[in-house]
N, C-alpha and C positions, 0 to 999 in steps of 0.2 A: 727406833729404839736407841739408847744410851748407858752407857756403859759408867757406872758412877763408883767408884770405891770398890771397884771389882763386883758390884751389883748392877744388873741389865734393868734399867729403868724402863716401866711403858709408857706411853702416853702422854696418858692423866696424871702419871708421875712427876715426871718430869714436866717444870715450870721453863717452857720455852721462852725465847727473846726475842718475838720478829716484829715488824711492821708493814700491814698492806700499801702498798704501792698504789692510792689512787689515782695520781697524775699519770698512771700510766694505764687507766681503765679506759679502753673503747668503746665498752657493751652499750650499746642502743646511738653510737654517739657518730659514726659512721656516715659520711654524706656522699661517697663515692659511689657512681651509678655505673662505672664499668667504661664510660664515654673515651673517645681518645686523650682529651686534655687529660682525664684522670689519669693515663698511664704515662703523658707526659711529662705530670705533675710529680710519679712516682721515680722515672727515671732521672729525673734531675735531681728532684729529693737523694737520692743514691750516689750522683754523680759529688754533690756539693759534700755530702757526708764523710766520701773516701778522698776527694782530693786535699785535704786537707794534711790526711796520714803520707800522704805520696811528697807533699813539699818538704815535710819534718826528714825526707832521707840527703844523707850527705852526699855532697858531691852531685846533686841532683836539681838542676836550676832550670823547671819548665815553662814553656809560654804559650802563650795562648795559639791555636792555633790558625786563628787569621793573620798573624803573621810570617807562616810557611813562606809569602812568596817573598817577601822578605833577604832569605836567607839563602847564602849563595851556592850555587851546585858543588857537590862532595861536600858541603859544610856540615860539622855536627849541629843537630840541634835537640832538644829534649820538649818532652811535652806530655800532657797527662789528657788520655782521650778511654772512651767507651767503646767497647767491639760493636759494631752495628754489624758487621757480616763477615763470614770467615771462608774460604773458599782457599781450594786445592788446585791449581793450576796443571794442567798436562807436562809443565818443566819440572814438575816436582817442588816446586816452592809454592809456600803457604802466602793467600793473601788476605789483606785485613782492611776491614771500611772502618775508619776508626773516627770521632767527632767528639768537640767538647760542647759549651753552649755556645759556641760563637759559628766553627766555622769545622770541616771535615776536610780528611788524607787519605789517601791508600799506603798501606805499610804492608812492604813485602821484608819476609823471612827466607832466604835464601836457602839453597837447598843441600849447596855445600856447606855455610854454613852448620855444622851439626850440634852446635850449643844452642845457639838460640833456636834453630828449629826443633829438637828436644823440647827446649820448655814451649814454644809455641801450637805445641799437638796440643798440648793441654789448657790452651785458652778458651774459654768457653763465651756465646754472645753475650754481652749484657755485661762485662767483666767493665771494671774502671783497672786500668795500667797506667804505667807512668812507661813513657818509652824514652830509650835514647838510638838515635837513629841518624843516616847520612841523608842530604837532600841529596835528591837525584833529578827528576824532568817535574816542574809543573806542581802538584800534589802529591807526588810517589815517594816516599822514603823509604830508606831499606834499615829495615830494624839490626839493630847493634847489641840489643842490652833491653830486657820487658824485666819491670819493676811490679811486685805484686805489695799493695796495700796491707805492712805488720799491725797486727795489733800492740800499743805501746805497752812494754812491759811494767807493771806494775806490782810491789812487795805485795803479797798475800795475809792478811789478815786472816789468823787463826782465833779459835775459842778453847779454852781448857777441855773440850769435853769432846769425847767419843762419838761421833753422830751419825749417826747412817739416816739419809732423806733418801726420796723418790719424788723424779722430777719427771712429767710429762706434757707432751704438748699435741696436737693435731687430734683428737680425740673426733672429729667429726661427728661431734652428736650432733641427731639432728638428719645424717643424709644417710644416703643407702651405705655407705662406706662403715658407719660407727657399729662396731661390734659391743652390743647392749650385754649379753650377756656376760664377756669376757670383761667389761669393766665394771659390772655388779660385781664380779669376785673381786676384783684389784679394791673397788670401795670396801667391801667385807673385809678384806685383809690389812686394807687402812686402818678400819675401826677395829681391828684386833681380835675378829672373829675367826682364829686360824682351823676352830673345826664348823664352822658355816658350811651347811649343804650345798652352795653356790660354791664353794669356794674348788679352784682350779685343782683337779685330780692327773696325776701323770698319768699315763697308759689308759 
């Protein structure tokens, strides 16, 4: 609904402005079969998307990480890798299988430490980070500083007008998961049918 001159506009009232998004329609268009490469495909897809956000941060100069051996013990070094596996050590320090598309590290989170171990409870697998961290033996770094991927802020484009929308996603029509009933009423209340028999009753 819309709120116009101090009049709540319905619908058909109201002469909306949008446009469909068909470059971004997938229905029937889908070629993935579930196969490994397809998940490979996806995680690199993810990987190239977010590292991109992670170089834009200052003071933050990552490289690739087949050049770990490179780089001299106690030396800093920074780099932007994927969690492949996260794992609790019996010393109480967090450990981390971390890889970009080239080459993979282990990054520990120290257990003294209590800032980075803090934020590192809450790294989850499949996460792209930008880390900065010390070499220590071989492939082992010891995390310093986990960088999570900002969205770039961007000014907000407003309209003159009052607008209350309803946005939904996961609807699972289709499998045993989709509640057919409870989204006949949400459609009914779409089309502005607020006394439809279908329509969601409290109590």
């Amino acid at each position: 609904a819309v709120v116009e001159k101090g009049k709540r506009l319905t619908r058909d009232e109201f002469k909306s402005k949008f446009r469909i998004l068909d470059e971004y329609d997938i229905t029937l268009k889908s070629y993935i079969e579930g196969k490994i490469g397809d998940f490979l495909e996806y995680f690199k897809s993810k990987y190239n998307f977010l590292e991109p956000l992670l170089r834009k941060r200052q003071g933050f100069e990552p490289k690739p990480l087949s050049r770990i051996d490179r780089v001299a013990r106690n030396k800093e070094l920074h780099f932007i890798g994927m969690v492949r596996d996260k794992l609790k050590a019996k010393s109480g320090h967090l450990i981390f299988r971390l890889e970009d598309l080239e080459a993979e590290c282990t990054g520990l989170a120290l257990k003294n430490d209590l800032k980075v171990l803090e934020q590192a409870k809450n790294i989850m697998p499949d996460e792209v980070l930008g880390i900065k961290a010390v070499k220590s033996n071989n492939d082992l770094v010891i995390i310093k500083e986990i960088i999570w991927p900002d969205i770039p802020q961007k000014r907000l484009r407003t309209i003159p007008e009052q607008l209350s929308i309803a946005c939904i996603s996961d609807t699972h029509v289709g499998s045993k998961m989709f509640l057919e009933k409870e989204f006949a009423r949400f459609i009914a209340w779409l089309n502005g049918n607020r006394h439809s028999s279908v329509l969601y009753k409290p109590g």
